[in-house]
Residue frames as qw, qx, qy, qz and C-alpha x, y, z in Angstrom:
[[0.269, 0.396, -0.757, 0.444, 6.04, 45.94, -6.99],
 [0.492, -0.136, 0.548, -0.663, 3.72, 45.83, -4.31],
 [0.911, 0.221, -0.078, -0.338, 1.41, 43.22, -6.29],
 [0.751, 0.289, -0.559, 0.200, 4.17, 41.00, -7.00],
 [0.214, 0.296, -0.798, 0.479, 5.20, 41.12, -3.25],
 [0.602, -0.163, 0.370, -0.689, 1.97, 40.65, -1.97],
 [0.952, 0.025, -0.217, -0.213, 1.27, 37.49, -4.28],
 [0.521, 0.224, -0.770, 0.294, 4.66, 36.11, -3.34],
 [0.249, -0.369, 0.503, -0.741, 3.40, 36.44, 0.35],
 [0.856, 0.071, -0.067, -0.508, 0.43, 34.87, -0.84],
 [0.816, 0.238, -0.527, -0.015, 2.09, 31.83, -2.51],
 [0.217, 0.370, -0.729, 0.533, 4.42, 31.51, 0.95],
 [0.408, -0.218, 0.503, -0.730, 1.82, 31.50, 3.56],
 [0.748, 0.163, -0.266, -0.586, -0.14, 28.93, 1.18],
 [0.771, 0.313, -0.553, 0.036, 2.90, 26.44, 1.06],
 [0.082, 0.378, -0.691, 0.611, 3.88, 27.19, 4.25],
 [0.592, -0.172, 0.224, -0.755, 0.21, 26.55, 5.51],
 [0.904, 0.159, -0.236, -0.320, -0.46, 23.09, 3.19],
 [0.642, 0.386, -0.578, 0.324, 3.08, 21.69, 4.22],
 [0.064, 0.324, -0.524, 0.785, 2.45, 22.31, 7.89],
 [0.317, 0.110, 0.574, -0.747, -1.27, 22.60, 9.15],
 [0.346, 0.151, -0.514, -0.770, -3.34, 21.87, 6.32],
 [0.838, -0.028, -0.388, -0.382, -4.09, 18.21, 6.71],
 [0.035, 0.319, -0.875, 0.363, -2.66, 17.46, 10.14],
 [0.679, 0.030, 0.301, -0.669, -6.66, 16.12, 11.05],
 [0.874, 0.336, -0.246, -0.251, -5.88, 13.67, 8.37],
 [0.520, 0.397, -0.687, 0.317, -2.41, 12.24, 9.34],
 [0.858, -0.480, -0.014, -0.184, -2.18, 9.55, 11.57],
 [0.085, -0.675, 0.650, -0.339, 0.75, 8.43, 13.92],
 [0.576, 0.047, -0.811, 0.094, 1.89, 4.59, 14.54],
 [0.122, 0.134, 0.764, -0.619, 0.38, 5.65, 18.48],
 [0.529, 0.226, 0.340, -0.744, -2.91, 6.28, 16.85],
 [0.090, 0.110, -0.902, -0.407, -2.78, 2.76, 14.14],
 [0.019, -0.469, -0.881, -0.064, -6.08, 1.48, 15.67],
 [0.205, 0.572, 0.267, -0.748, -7.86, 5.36, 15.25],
 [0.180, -0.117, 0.845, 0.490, -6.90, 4.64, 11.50],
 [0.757, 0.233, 0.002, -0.610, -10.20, 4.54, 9.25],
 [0.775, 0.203, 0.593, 0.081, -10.94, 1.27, 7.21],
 [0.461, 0.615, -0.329, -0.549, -9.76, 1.91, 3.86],
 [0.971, 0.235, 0.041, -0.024, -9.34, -0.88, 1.01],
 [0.815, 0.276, -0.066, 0.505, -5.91, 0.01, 0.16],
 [0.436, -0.821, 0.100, 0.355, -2.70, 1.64, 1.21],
 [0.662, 0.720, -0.125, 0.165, -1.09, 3.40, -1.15],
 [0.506, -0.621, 0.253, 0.543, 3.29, 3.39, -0.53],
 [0.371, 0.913, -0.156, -0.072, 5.50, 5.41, -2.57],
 [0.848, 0.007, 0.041, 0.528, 8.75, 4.20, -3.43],
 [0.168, -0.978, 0.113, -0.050, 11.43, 5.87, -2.23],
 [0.286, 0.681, -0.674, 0.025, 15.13, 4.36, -3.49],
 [0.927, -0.287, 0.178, 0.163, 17.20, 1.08, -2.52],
 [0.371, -0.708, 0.551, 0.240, 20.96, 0.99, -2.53],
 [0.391, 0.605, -0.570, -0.395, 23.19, -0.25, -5.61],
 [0.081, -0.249, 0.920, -0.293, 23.54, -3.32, -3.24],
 [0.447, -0.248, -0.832, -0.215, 19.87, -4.20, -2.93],
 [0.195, -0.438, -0.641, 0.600, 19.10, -2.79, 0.43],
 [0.001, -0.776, -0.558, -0.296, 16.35, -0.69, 0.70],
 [0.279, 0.447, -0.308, 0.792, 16.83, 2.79, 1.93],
 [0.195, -0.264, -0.789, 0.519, 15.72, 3.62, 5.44],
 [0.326, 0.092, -0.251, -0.907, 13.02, 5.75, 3.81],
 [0.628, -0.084, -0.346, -0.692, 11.51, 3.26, 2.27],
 [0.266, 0.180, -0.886, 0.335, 11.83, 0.44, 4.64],
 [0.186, 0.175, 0.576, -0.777, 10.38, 2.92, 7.32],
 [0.423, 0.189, -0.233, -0.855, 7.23, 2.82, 4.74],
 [0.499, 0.179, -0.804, -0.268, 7.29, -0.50, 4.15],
 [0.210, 0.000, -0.847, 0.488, 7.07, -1.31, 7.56],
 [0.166, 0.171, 0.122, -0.964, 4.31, 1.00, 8.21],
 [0.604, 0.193, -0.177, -0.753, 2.21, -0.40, 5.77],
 [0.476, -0.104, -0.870, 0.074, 2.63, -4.07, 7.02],
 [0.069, -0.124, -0.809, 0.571, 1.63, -2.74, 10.22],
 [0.576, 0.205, 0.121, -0.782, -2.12, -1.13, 8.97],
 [0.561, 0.073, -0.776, -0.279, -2.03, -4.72, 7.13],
 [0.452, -0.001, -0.870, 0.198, -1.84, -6.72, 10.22],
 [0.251, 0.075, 0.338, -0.904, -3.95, -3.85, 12.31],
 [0.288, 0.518, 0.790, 0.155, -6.76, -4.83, 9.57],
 [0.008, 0.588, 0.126, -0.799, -6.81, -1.21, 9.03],
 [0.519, 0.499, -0.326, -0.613, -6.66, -1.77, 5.14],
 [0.910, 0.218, 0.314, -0.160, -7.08, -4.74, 3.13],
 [0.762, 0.521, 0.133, 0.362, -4.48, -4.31, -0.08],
 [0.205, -0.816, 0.102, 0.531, -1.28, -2.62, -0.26],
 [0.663, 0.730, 0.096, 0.138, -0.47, -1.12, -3.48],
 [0.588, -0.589, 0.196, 0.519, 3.19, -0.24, -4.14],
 [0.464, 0.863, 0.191, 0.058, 4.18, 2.24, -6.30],
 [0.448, -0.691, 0.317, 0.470, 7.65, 3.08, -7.83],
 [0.181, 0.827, -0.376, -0.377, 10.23, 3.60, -10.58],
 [0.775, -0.113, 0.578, 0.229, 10.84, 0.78, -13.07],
 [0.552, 0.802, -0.075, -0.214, 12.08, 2.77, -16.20],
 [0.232, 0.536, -0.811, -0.026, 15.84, 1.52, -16.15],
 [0.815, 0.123, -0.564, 0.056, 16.53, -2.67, -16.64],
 [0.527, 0.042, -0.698, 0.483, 18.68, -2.66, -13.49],
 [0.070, -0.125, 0.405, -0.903, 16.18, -0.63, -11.37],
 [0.486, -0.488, -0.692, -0.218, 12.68, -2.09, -9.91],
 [0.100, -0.220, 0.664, -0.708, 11.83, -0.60, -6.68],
 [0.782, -0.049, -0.146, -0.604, 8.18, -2.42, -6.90],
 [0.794, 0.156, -0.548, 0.213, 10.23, -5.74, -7.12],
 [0.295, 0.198, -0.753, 0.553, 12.33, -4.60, -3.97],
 [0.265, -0.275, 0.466, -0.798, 9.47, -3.65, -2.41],
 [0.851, -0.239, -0.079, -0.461, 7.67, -6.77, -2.71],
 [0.849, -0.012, -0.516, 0.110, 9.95, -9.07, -2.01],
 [0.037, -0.257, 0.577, -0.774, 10.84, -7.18, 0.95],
 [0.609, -0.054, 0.297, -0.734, 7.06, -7.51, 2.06],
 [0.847, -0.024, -0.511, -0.144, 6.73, -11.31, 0.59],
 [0.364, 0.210, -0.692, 0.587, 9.68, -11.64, 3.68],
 [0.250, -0.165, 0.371, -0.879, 7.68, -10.16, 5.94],
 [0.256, 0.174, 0.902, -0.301, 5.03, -12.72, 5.58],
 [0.455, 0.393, 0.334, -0.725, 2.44, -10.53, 3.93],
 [0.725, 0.329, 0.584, 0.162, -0.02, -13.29, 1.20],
 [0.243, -0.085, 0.496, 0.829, 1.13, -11.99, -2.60],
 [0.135, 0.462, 0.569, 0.666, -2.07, -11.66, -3.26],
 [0.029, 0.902, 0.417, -0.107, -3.32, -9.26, -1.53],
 [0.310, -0.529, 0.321, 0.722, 0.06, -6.77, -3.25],
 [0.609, 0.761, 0.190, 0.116, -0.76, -4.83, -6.27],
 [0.622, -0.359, 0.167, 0.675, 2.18, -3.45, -7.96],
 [0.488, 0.840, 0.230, -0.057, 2.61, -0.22, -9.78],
 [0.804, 0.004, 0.268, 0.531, 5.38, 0.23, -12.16],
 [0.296, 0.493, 0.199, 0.794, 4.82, 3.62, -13.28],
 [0.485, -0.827, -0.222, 0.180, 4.83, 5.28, -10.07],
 [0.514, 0.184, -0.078, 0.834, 7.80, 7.99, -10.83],
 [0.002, 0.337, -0.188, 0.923, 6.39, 10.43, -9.28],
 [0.098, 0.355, 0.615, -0.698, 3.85, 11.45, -6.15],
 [0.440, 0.335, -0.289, -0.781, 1.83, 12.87, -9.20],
 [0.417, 0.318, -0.673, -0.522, 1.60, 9.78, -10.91],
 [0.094, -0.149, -0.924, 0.339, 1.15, 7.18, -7.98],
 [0.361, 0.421, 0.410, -0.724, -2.19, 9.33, -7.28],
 [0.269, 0.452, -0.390, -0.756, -3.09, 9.24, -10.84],
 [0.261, 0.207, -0.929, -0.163, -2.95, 5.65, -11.32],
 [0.202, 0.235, 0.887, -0.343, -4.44, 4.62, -8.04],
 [0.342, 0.451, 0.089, -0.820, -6.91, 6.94, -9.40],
 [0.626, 0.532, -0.213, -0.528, -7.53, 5.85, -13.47],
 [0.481, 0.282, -0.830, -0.026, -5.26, 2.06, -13.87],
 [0.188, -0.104, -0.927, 0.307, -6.13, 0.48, -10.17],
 [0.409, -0.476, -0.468, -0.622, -9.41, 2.37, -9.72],
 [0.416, -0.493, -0.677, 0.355, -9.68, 3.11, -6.09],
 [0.231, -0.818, -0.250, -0.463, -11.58, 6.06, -4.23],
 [0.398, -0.875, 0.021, -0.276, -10.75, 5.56, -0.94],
 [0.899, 0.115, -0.311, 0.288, -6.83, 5.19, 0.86],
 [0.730, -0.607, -0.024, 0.312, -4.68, 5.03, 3.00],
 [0.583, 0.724, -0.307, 0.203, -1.37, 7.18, 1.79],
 [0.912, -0.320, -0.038, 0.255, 2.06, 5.53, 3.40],
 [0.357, 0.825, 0.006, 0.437, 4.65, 8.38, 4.12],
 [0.423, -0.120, -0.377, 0.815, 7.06, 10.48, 5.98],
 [0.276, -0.690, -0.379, 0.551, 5.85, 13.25, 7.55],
 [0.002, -0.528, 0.174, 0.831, 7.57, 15.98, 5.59],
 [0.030, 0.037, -0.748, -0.662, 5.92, 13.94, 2.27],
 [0.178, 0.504, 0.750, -0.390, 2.05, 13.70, 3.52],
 [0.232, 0.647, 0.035, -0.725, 1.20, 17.30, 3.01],
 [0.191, 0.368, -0.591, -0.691, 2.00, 17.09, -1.16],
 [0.035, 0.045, 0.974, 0.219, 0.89, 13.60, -1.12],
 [0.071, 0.647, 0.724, -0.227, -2.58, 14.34, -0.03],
 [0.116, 0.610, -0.134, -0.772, -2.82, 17.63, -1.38],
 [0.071, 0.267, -0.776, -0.568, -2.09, 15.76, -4.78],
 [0.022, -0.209, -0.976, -0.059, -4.41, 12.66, -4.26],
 [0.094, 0.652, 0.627, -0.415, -7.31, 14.99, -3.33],
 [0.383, 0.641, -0.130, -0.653, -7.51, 17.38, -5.90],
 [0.405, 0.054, -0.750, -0.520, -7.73, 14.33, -8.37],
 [0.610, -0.226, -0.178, -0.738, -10.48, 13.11, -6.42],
 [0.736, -0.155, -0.659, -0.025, -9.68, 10.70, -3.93],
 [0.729, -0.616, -0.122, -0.274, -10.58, 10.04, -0.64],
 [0.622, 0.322, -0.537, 0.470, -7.09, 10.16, 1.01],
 [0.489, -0.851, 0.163, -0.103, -5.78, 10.31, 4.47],
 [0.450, 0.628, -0.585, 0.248, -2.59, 9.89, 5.41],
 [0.854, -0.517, -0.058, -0.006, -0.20, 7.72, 7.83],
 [0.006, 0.885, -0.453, 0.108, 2.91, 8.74, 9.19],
 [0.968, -0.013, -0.176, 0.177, 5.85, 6.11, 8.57],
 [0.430, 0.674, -0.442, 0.407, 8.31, 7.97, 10.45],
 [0.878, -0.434, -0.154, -0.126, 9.76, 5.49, 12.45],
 [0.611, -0.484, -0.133, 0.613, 13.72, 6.80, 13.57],
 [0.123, -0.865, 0.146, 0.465, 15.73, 9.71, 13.02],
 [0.633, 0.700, 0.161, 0.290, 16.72, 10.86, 9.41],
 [0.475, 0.070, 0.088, 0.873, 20.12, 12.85, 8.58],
 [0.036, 0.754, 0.178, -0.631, 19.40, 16.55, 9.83],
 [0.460, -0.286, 0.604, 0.585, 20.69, 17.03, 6.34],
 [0.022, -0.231, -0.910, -0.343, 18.83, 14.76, 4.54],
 [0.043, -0.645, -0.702, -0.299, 15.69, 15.97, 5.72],
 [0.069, -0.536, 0.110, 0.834, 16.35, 19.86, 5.42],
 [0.167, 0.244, -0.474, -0.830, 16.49, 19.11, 2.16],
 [0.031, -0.465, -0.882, 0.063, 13.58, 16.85, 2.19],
 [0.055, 0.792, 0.392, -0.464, 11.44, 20.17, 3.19],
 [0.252, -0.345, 0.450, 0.784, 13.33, 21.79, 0.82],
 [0.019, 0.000, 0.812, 0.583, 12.24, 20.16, -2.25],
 [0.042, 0.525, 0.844, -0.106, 8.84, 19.62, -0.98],
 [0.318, 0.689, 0.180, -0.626, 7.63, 23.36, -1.29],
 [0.131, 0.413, -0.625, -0.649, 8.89, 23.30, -4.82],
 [0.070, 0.150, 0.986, 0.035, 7.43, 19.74, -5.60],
 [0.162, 0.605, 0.697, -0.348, 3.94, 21.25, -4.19],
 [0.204, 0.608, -0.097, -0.761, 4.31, 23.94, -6.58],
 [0.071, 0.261, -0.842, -0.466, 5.05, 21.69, -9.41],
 [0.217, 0.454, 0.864, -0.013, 1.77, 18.99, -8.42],
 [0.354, 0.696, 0.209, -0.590, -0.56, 22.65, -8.35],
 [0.257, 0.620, -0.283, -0.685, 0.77, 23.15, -12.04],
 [0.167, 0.131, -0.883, -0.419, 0.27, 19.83, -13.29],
 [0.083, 0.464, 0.788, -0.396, -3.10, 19.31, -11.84],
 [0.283, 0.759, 0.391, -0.437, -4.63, 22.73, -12.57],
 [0.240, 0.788, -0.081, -0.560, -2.54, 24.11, -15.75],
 [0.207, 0.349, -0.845, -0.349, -0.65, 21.28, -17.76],
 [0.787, -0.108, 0.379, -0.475, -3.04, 18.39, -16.63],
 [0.161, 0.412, -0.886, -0.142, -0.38, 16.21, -17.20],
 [0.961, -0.176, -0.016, -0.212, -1.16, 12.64, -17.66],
 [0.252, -0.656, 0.707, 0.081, 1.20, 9.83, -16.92],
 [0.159, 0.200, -0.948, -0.191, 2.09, 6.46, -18.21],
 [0.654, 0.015, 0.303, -0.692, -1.71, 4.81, -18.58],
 [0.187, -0.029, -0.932, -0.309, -3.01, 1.28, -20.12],
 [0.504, -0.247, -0.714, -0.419, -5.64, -0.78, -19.44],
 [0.375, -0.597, 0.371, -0.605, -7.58, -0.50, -16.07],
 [0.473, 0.150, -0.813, 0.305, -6.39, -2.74, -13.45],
 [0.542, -0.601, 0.003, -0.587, -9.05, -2.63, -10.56],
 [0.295, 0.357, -0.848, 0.258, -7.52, -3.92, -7.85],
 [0.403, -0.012, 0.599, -0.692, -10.76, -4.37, -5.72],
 [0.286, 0.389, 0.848, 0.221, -12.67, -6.64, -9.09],
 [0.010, 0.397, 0.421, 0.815, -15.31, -4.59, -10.86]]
């Protein structure tokens, strides 16, 4: 008994630590855009659009975010990563042609299509688009996992915070929510299933 409540203690203080303090040294804030390192690319995560076409205010707030380390010169490329397994469902698509609006040149937009998970987006940038060092484009309560994730497969990540208004109290409850779980899930595909995802041919997005 005691073992089994000590590791749960363990496993709490861990998630409670990585989701909190861990990698606040790494996460930047739209007041600190020009503290920002250089990186080549910024990685966003798709994060839904509306039956209608509108993006959600998730990813928007991302979107935005990562136009503004574009136009900062902070990174060079922004990669976009998201869910295109169903015919009527592209969020890559919305999320460039949101950002074609926005002015930013097409080429300097890579798109990934097999970005279903925070797992996989890291993976990819990682083994299909071949980059080392990036920028990750998030909320706040998603950083922690994201980096957590992107660094134990071996990349040079920091993060930037795209929260840019107030979220449903709700909504992001459960947002934290899911995230300890999530982080439990990346640890076990990382260190004990070493899942792969959807892979092809490598796509460097920087040239050999």
């Amino acid at each position: 008994m005691w073992i089994v409540l000590t590791g749960g203690m363990l496993c709490a203080a861990w998630t409670t630590w990585t989701l909190t303090a861990r990698y606040q040294r790494a996460m930047y804030t739209p007041s600190e855009i020009e503290q920002v390192p250089e990186k080549p690319v910024a990685v966003v995560f798709g994060a839904g659009y509306w039956p209608s076409g509108v993006l959600s205010m998730v990813l928007k707030d991302r979107l935005d975010a990562a136009i503004d380390l574009y136009r900062a010169g902070r990174v060079q490329k922004l990669l976009f990563s998201g869910d295109n397994r169903f015919v009527d469902y592209n969020e890559p698509a919305k999320m460039l042609e949101y950002a074609l609006m926005q002015g930013i040149p097409r080429a300097d937009i890579v798109l990934d299509y097999a970005g279903r998970r925070t797992y996989d987006t890291c993976y990819r940038a990682r083994d299909i688009f071949q980059v080392q060092d990036v920028v990750l484009v998030t909320q706040r309560y998603h950083l922690p996992r994201a980096l957590n994730t992107c660094r134990a497969l071996g990349l040079n990540a920091i993060g930037y915070v795209a929260d840019r208004q107030p979220y449903p109290r709700r909504d992001l409850a459960w947002y934290w929510v899911r995230e300890a779980a999530a982080l439990w899930r990346a640890w076990w595909d990382i260190y004990i299933a070493r899942a792969k995802p959807v892979l092809g041919e490598p796509l460097p997005i920087l040239g050999e």
